[in-house]
C-alpha positions in Angstrom: 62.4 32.4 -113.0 64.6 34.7 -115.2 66.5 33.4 -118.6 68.2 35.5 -120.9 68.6 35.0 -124.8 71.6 36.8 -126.2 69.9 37.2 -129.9 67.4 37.9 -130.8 67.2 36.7 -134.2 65.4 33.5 -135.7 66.6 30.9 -134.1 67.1 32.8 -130.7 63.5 33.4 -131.3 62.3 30.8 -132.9 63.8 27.8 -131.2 65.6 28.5 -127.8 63.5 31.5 -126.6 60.2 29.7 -127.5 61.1 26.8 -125.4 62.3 28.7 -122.1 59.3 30.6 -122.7 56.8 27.5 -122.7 58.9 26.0 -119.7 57.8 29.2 -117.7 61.3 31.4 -117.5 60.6 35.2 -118.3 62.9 35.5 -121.4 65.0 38.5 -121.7 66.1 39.2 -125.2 69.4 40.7 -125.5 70.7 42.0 -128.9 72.2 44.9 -130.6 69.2 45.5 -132.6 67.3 48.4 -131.4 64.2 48.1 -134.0 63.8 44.1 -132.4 64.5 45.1 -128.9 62.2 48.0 -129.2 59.3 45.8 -130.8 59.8 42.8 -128.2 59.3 45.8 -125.5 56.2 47.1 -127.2 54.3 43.6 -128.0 55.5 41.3 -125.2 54.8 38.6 -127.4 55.2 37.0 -131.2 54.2 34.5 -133.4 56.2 31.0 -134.6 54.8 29.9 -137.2 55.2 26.1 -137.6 55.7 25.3 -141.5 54.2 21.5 -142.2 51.5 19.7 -143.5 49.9 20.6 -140.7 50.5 24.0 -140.2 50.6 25.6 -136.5 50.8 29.5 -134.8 52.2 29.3 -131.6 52.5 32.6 -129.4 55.3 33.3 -127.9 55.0 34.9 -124.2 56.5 36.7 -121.0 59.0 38.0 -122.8 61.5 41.6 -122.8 64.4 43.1 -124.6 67.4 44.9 -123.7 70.0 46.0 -125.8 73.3 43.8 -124.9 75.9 46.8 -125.2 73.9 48.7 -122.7 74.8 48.4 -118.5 71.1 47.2 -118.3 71.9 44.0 -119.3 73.8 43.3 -116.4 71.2 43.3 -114.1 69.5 40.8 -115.9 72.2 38.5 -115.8 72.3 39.1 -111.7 68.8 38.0 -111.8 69.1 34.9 -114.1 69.1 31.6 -113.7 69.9 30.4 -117.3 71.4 32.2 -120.0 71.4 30.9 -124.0 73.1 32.2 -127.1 72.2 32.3 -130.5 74.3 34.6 -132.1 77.0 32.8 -134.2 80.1 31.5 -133.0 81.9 34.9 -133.9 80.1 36.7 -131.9 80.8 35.0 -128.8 84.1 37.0 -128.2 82.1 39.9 -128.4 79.4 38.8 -125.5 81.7 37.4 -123.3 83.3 40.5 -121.3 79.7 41.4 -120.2 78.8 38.2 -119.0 82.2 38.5 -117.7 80.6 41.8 -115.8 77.5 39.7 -114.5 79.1 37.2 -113.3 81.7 39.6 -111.6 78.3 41.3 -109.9 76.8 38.3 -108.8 80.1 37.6 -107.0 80.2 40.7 -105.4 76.6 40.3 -104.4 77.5 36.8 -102.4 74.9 35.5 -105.1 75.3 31.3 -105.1 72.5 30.3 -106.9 74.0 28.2 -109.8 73.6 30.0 -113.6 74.0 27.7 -116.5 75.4 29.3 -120.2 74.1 27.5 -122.8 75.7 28.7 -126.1 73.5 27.3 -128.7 75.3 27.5 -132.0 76.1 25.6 -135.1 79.8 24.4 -133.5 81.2 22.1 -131.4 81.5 22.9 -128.4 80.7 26.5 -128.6 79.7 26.6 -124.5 83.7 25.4 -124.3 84.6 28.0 -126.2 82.7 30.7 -124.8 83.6 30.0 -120.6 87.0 30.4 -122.2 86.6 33.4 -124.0 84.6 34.9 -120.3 87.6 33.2 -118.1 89.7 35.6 -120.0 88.0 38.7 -118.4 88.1 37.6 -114.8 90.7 37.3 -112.1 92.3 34.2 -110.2 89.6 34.7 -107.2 86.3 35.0 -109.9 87.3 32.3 -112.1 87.2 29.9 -108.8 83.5 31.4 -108.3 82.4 30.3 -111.5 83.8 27.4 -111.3 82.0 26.7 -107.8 78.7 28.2 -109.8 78.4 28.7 -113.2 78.3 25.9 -115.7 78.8 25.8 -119.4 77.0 22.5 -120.9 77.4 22.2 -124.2 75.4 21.4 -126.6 74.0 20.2 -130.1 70.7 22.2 -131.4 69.1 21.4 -134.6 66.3 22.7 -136.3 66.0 24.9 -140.1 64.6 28.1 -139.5 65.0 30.3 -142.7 64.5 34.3 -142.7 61.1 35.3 -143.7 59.8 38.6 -144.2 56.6 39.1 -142.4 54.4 41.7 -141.7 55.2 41.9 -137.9 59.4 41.8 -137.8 59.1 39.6 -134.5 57.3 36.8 -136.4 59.1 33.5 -137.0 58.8 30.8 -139.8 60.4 26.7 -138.0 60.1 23.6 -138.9 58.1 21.3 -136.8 61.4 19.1 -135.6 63.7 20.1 -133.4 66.5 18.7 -131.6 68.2 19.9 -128.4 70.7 17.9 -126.6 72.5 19.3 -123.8 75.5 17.7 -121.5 73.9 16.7 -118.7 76.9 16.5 -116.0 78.1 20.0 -117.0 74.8 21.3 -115.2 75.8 23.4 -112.2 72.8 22.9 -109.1 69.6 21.3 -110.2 69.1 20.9 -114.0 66.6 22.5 -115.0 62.9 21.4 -115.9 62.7 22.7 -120.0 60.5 20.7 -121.9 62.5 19.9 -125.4 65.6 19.6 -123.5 67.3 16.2 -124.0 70.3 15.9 -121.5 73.1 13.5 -122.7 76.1 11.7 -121.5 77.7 11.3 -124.5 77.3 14.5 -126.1 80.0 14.2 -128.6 78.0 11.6 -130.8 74.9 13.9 -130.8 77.3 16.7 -131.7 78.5 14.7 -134.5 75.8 12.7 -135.8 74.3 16.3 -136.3 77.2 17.8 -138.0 77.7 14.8 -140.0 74.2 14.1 -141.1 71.9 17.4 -141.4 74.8 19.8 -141.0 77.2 17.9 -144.6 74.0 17.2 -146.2 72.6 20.7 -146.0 75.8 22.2 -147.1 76.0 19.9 -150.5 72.5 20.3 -151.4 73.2 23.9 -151.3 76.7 23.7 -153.1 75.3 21.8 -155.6 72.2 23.1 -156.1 74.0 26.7 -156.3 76.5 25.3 -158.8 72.9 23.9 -160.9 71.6 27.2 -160.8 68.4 26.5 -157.9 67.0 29.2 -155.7 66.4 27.0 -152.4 66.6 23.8 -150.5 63.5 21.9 -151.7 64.3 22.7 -155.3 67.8 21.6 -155.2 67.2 18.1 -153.3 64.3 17.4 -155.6 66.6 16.8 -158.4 67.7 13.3 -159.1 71.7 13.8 -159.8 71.8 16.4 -156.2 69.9 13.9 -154.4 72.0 10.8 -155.1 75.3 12.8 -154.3 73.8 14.2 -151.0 72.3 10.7 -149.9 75.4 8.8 -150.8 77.8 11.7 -149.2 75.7 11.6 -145.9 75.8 7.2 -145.8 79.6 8.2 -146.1 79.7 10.4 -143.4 77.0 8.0 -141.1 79.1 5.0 -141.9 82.1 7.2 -139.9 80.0 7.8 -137.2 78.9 3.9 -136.9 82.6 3.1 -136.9 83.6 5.8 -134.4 80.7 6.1 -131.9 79.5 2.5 -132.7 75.6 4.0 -133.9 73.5 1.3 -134.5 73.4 1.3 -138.8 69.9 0.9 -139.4 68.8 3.2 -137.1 71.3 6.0 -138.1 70.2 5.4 -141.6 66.6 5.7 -140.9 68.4 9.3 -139.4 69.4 10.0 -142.5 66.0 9.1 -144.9 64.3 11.9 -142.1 67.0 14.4 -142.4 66.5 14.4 -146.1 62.7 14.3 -145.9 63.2 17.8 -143.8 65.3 19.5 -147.3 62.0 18.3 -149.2 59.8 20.5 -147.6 58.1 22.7 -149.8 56.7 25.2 -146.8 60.2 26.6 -145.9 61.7 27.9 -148.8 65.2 28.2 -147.5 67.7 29.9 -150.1 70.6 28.1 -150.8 72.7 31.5 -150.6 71.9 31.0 -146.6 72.4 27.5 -146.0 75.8 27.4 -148.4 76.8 30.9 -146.6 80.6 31.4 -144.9 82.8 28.9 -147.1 85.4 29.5 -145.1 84.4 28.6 -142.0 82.5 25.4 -143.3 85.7 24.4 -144.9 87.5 24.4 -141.9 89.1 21.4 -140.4 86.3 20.9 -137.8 83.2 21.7 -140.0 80.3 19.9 -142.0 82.9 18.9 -144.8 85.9 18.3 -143.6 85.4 17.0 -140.4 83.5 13.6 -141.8 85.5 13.3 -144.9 88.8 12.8 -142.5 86.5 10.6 -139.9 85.5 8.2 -143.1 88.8 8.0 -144.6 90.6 7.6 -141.5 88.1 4.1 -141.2 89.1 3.5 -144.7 86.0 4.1 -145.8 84.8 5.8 -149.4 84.4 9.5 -149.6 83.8 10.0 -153.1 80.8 11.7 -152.4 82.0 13.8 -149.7 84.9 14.5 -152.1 82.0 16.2 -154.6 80.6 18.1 -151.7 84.0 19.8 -151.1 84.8 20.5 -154.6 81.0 21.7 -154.9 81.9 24.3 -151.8 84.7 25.6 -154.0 83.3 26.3 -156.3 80.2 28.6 -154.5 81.0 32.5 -155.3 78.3 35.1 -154.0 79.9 38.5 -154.4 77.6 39.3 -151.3 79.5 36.6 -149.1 82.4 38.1 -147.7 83.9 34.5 -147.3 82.8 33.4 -150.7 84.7 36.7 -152.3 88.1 35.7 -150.3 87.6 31.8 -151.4 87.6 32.6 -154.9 90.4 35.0 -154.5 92.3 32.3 -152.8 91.4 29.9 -155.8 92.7 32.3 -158.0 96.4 33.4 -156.0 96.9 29.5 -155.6 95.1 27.4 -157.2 92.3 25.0 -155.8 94.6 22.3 -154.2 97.0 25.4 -152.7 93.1 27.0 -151.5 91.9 24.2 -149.4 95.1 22.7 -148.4 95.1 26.5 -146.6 91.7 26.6 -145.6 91.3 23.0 -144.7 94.7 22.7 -142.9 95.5 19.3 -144.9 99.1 18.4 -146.1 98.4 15.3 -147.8 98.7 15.5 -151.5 96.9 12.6 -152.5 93.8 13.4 -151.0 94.6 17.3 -152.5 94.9 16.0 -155.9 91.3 13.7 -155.1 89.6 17.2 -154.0 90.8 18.7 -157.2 89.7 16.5 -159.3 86.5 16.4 -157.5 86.7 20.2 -158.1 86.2 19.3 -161.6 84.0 16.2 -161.7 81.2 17.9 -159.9 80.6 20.1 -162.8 79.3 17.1 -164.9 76.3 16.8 -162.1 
């Protein structure tokens, strides 16, 4: 059994890779990184190391590299049965006129064995938005062949794996959870046997409670904890003032999701108490510069802020909270974030209410003038 990972970074590494790997697929690593592909080649294996209480190495096995640019790479995806994606949303433009080129081959070759394309990234509906960006490359007469035998199931992935420098540049720092939920009637053939892999019929709440819960809370604690002057996660949630924004913002967000996917409360706010108890942890040291990263893109309509501040207050609900984690993201300047840079710019040419009305798409002015003065409040924190 063949599967291919398109990245090869840390989570391609050390979530999705490790899993086909223990469910017995021979991994193929495909990224643009020669040094990784290279080292992957050389070692045939790595190390995850599991940051808890408890810590744990696991070694990572039958595994290869190619380089995704190169012709090579469509051989592997003739041979494959699965292929996953962990290379940001961005990037899936970029991938998808070569799996374009596989799947051409494999039609060529009369090959009907059913291939599944997972794209495992931070968005909704990234597989979506990937068969799109592949049906783009291929004719009338190949787009019914995929249809008849490639699937897209999307999906909702979740688990924190900060970048770590380590002796060996294959070596990987995770969490112990981990959460993988994948559409189960998307499947094209027989699903297939991957320990770790939850299938769901109702993949939209998944998507959402994830977005919602980890994705807003991680955001704020890093806005905030930026804005108070702290390096990481763990130091930013362990203060009071951050912690009582980011719990109250995320039972703003969850009481959205009760209303709109009818989650049972107490169980979605026991959810919420673990998600929280995961930003605690001392082992993973993950910088607040990564987790508070692209601005732009987490402002957006359909992101971590937005997204459940519009869900709430469409329900009526109070967003006060999520209102402070907005402002907070406004006010987050790295002059190494290219996003950051163009934010503050933006802030600058038209003030905050003019900045997010563009970035966030809103047109309401009440709620404008609310994020402003959120803009200011959160200051005080």
């Amino acid at each position: 059994m063949k599967a291919i990972q398109f990245g090869a970074g840390n989570i391609g590494r050390g979530f999705i890779g490790a899993l086909l790997s223990k469910a017995g697929y021979h991994v193929v690593f495909a990224d643009v990184n020669k040094e990784v592909i290279d080292k992957i080649n050389e070692d045939k294996k790595y190390t995850i190391h599991v940051m808890d209480v408890n810590c744990e190495e696991i070694v990572v096995e039958n595994i290869s590299g190619v380089i995704s640019i190169n012709d090579e790479i469509l051989d592997e995806i003739k041979e494959a049965e699965i292929i996953t994606t962990a290379v940001g949303l961005v990037v899936l433009p970029r991938i998808a006129p070569t799996i374009a080129k596989g799947i051409q081959l494999r039609k060529e070759a009369g090959i009907k064995t059913p291939l599944n394309i997972i794209a495992c990234e931070n968005a909704i509906k990234a597989s979506s938005q990937l068969k799109a960006e592949v049906e783009k490359c291929l004719s009338e007469e190949e787009k019914a062949y995929l249809e008849e035998f490639v699937g897209f199931p999307d999906c909702s992935v979740d688990r924190i794996v900060p970048p770590v420098k380590s002796e060996n540049i294959l070596d990987v720092v995770v969490e112990k959870f981990y959460e993988w939920n994948v559409e189960e009637k998307a499947f094209k053939g027989s699903i297939p046997a991957i320990e770790g892999m939850n299938l769901a019929d109702n993949l939209m709440a998944y998507i959402e409670r994830k977005l919602f819960t980890l994705n807003t809370g991680h955001a704020i604690t890093a806005y905030i904890g930026n804005l108070k002057g702290y390096g990481t996660i763990d130091e930013s949630i362990a203060d009071e003032k951050i912690y009582n924004v980011v719990k109250k913002a995320m039972t703003e967000s969850g009481m959205g999701l009760v209303e709109k996917h009818k989650f049972d409360k107490e169980a979605h706010f026991k959810y919420i108490d673990k998600i929280i108890g995961r930003f605690k942890n001392p082992y993973l040291k993950d910088d607040v510069s990564r987790v508070g990263r692209e601005p732009l893109r987490k402002l957006s309509d359909s992101d971590r802020l937005i997204k459940p501040l519009m869900t709430a207050r469409g329900f009526d609900l109070s967003v006060d909270n999520l209102l402070l984690g907005v402002g907070a993201a406004l006010h987050y300047n790295n002059q190494e974030d290219t996003q950051s840079v163009k934010l503050q710019e933006l802030i600058k040419e038209k003030d905050v209410k003019g900045a997010i009305a563009e970035v966030a798409n809103i047109d309401d002015n009440d709620l404008l003038e609310k994020i402003e003065k959120a803009y200011n409040d959160v200051l005080a924190i």
